[in-house]
Each structure stands twice: as structure tokens, then as C-alpha cells.
C-alpha positions in Angstrom: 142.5 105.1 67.5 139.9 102.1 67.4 137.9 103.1 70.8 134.3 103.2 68.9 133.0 105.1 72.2 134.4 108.4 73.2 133.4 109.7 77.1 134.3 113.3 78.2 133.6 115.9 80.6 130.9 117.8 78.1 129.1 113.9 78.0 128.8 114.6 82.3 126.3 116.8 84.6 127.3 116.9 88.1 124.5 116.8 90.4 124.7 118.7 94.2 122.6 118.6 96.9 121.6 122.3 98.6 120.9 123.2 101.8 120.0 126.7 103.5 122.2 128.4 105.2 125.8 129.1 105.6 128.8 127.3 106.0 127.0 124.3 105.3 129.1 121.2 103.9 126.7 118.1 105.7 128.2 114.7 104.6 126.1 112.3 103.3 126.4 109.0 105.2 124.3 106.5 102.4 126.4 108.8 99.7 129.9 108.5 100.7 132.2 111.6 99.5 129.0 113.7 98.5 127.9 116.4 100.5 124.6 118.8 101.6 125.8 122.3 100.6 125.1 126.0 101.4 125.3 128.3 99.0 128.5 130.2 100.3 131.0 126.5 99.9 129.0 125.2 96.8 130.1 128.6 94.8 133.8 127.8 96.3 133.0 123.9 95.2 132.0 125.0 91.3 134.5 126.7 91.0 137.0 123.9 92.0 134.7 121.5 89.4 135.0 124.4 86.6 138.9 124.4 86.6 138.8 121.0 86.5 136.9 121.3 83.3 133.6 120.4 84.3 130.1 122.8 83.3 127.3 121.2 83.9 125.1 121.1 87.0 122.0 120.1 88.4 120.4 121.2 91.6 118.7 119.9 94.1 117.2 121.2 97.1 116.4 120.0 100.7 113.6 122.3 102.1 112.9 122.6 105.9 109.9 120.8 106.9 108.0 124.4 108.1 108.1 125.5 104.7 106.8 122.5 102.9 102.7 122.2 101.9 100.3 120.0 100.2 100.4 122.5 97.3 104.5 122.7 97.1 103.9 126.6 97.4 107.6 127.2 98.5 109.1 126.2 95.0 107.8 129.5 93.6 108.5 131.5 96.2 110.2 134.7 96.2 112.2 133.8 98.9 113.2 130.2 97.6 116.4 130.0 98.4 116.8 127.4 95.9 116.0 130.1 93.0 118.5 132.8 94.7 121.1 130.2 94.5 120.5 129.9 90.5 120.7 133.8 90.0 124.0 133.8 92.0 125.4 130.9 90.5 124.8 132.2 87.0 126.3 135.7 87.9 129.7 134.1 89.0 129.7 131.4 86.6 127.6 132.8 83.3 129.3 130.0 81.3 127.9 127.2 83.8 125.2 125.5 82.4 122.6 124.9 85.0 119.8 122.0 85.5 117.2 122.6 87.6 114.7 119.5 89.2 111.0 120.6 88.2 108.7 118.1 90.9 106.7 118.5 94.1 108.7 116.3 96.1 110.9 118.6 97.5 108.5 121.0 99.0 105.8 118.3 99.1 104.7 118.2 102.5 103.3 114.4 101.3 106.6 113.5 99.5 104.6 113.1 96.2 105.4 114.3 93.0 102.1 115.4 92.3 99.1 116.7 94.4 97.2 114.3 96.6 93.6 113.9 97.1 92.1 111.2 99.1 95.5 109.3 99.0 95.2 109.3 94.8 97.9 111.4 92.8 95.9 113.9 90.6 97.7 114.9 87.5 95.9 117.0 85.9 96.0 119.8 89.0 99.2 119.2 89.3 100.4 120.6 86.2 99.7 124.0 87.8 102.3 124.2 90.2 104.8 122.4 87.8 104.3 125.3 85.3 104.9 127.8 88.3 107.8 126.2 89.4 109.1 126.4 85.9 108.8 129.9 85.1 110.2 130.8 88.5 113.3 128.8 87.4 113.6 130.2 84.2 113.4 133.7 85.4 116.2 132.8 88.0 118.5 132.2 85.2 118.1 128.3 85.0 119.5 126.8 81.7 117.5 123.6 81.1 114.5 122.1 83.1 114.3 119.2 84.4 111.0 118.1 84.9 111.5 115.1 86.9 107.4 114.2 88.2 106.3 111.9 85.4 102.9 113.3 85.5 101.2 113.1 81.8 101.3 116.6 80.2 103.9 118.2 82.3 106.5 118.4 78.9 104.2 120.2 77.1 102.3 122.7 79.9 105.8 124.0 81.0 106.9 124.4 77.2 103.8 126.7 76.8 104.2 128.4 79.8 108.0 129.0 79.8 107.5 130.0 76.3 104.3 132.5 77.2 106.5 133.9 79.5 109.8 134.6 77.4 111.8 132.0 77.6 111.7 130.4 74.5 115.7 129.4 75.2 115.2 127.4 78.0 115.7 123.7 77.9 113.5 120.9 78.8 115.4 117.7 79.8 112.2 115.4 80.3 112.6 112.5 82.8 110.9 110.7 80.1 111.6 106.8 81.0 111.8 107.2 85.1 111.3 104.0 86.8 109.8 103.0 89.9 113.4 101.6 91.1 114.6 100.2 94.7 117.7 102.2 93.5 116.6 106.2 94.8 116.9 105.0 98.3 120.2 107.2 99.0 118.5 110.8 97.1 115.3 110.1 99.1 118.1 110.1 102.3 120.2 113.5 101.2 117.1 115.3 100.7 114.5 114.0 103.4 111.8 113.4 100.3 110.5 110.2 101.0 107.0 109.8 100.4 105.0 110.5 103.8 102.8 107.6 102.4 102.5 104.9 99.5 104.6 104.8 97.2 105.0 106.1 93.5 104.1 103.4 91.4 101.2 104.9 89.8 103.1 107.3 88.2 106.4 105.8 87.5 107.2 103.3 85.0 106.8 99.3 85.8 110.5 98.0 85.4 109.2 95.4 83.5 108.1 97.7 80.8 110.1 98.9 77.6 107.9 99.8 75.2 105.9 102.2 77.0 109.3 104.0 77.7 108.7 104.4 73.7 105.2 105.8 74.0 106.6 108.2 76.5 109.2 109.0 74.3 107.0 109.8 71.3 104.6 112.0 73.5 107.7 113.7 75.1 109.1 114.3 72.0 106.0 115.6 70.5 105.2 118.0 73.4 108.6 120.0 73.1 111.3 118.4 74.9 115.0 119.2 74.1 116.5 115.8 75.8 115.0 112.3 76.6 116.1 110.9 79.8 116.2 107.4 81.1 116.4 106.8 85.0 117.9 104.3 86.3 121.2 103.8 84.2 122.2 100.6 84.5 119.7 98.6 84.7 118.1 99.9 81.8 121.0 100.0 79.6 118.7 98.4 77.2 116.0 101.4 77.1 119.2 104.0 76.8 119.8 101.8 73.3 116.6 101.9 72.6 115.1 105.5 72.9 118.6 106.2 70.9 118.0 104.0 67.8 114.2 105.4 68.4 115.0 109.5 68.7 117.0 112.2 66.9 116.8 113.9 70.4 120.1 113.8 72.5 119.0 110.9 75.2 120.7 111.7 79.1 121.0 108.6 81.7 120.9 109.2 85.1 123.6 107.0 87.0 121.5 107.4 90.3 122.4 107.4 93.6 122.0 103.5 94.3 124.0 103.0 91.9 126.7 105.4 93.6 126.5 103.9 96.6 126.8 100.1 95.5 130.4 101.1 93.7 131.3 103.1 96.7 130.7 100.6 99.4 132.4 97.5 97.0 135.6 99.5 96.2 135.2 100.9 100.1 135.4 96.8 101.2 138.4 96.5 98.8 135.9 93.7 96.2 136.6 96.7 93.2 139.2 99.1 92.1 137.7 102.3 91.9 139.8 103.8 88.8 138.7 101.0 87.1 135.1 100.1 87.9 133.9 104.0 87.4 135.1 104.8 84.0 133.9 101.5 83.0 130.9 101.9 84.4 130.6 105.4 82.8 131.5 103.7 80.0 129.0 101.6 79.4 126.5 104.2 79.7 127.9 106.4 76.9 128.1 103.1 74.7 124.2 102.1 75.3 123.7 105.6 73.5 123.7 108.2 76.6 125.0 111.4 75.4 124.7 113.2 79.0 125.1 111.1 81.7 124.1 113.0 85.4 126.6 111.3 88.0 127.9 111.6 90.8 130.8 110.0 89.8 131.6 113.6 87.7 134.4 114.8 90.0 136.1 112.3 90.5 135.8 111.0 86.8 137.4 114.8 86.1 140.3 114.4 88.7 141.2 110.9 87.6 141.1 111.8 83.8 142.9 115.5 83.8 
């Protein structure tokens, strides 16, 4: 009756990896219990997470190295199998709500999030290919947008061109606070999107920084985004708080895949109890002011709670 902090499945987004192909269900080995999935087993595997009362996805891909260029020309493709997989998964689950990952990375064939030229991340050009990549999204049926780059701008190009071409309903959750964390080292591993070269310091946040996640905020804000994301979780507990005492916008947390794969390996050595040390640490992210929280941990947070 006292419990100031209320966590529920509609506070959780469940994040999958994709794969092409068929019959596809590739374990993970830094992300133990996740999986690389085809199409065919991760309609079979919503389904399972929708009975169990979880709606919310986000998608990400892993593209074949033959398809992947310095100007990420795949992500708009008309073949991306990545944008087929949203149309299908919105015509068997309408009431799903789909997140997509708007950045270069994927189909990078540098590993950047933006364009390179003469080993420097240009922003401005790469603003281009966001806004394509946005509208192909939205026209596959994609729900909210996740535009996950951190390039200065992006929140307000792909409103404009989302909005230019129709889709004045579709969300933008802006990765508005990303840091440049040693904690992505398992996503980089599921999806083979390490940077070919350098790192991305020059366009994600200094850990040491919280006001600027402010600044970022503001501009975000002001540009036309529907959700304010901080990434990491736990380690920046304090920015959740503070973006949340800062914004009326609904503010997500991403509890990211480091952070998986520390609880994982401590409960896997025996040092934690699982059913204990996940809801707590879901927990805490709701009560730093996180009204969405993308986690892995979504499942099995659904299984142990229903």
C-alpha cells in the first residue's frame, strides 16, 4: 500500500536481436539466455512475450558484411530485411508497439554512426541517410523511432522528414544522454558493429558530464522528440533523476547489455540471487524517474512476476 514506486510490464521494452534467414535462433555467448533471431522463430517468440503480457519491442539488426557501405545504403533498401520484418510483425501483432534503432552502425561498413571522411565523423552529411532510414521505417509500420547516433540535428531532420512524408504519428524516442560507456561491449558482439576504427567519443557524451545531458535535453526537446532517453542505466541513475525533475517528456533508460551480462555471470557463479537482484535492479531504475526502461531482463521479469 506504501510502495512509492510502482514497476510493470507497460514500464518495459524488450529488445531482440535479428538475423536473416530462417530457422535462425543463434545464442549469444557474452549475452547468456538471449538469442540472434530469424524472422520465422522471433514471430513464434512475440507471441510467447505477448501472452505473457509484454508489448513493447525494439529491433535490432545484424547485416551481412556484403551488404554493408560507407554510406549505410542497405538500411533503406527495399529489400532490407530488417524493414520486411516490421511490416510482418505489425500484421500479426497490430497491437505490438514497435521501436526501431535509427544509426549507421549497422550497415556501416566503418562501424560508425555517422559518415566518415578522412577518419573524422561528419554530422551534418549524415543526417541524410538518418532521415532515409527514418521514413523507410515509418512506412514499414514502425511505431516510434529510435534515433540512437547522437549526431546534432538528427531529432529534428527526421521529425521534418517523417512528418513531410505522412507520418505525423510516429514517435521519436531520442537517445538524448548516450554515453561513451565500456558497458556496450556485449551489443557491439550480437551484432558484429564494432567500429572498424577509433572509437566514438567525439560524438557520445564524456561520462563525466551531466549538465550537458541537460543541454541535450533542451535541444531534443525543442526539436520534436516524444521521449528522452538516458544510456547507460545504472551508472547514470543520477541523469535519469535529473532529465525527470528537468522534463515534462516521459524519460526511457536503457539497462544495456553490460549491464545484462554483469548480473548474469554473478547470479551464473552463484555471488547473487537472480529473482532478487533483477527486480531490484529494475527497480531502481523506475525510482531514479525512468518511465520505459529497454531491458533485456523483460522476459524473464514477465515470467517471474505473472
Amino acid at each position: 500500500m506504501i510502495s512509492e514506486t510502482r514497476l510493470g510490464l507497460n514500464n518495459l521494452i524488450y529488445p531482440f536481436f535479428m538475423e536473416d534467414g530462417t530457422g535462425i535462433q543463434s545464442p549469444i555467448k557474452s549475452l547468456p539466455g538471449l538469442y540472434r533471431w530469424s524472422l520465422d522463430l522471433l514471430l513464434a517468440e512475440i507471441g510467447e512475450c505477448m501472452e505473457l503480457g509484454l508489448r513493447n519491442f525494439v529491433l535490432f539488426p545484424a547485416v551481412d558484411e556484403g551488404l554493408k557501405d560507407k554510406m549505410a545504403t542497405y538500411s533503406w533498401s527495399e529489400d532490407n530485411y530488417y524493414l520486411e520484418a516490421i511490416r510482418q510483425i505489425k500484421t500479426r501483432f497490430p497491437e505490438a508497439c514497435l521501436m526501431s534503432d535509427v544509426a549507421m552502425d549497422p550497415y556501416s561498413s566503418d562501424g560508425h554512426d555517422g559518415i566518415v571522411e578522412d577518419g573524422i565523423i561528419v554530422n551534418d552529411p549524415t543526417l541524410d541517410v538518418l532521415c532515409r532510414m527514418s521514413v523507410a521505417q515509418a512506412q514499414a509500420g514502425i511505431d516510434i523511432l529510435g534515433p540512437s547516433d547522437m549526431m546534432d540535428g538528427r531529432v529534428g531532420a527526421i521529425r521534418r522528414a517523417v512528418d513531410g512524408a505522412g507520418f505525423t504519428d510516429v514517435s521519436i524516442m531520442s537517445y538524448t544522454a548516450k554515453y561513451a560507456s565500456a558497458y556496450y561491449g556485449p551489443f557491439r558482439d550480437a551484432l558484429d558493429s564494432a567500429p572498424k576504427s577509433g572509437d566514438k567519443k567525439t560524438y557520445q557524451m564524456d561520462p563525466a558530464n551531466k549538465t550537458e545531458a541537460l543541454r541535450e535535453a533542451m535541444l531534443d526537446e525543442e526539436e520534436g522528440a516524444d521521449f528522452l532517453m538516458v544510456k547507460p542505466a545504472l551508472c547514470y541513475l543520477d541523469v535519469i533523476h535529473l532529465l525527470k525533475e528537468s522534463s515534462t517528456l516521459p524519460i526511457a533508460a536503457y539497462n544495456v547489455s553490460g549491464e545484462y551480462a554483469m548480473l548474469k555471470a554473478a547470479c551464473a557463479n552463484g555471488w547473487l540471487d537472480y529473482n532478487r537482484a533483477m527486480p531490484e535492479m529494475l527497480l531502481s531504475i523506475r525510482r531514479a524517474g525512468a518511465d520505459a526502461i529497454l531491458t533485456y531482463f523483460a522476459k524473464d521479469y514477465a515470467e517471474l512476476t505473472n
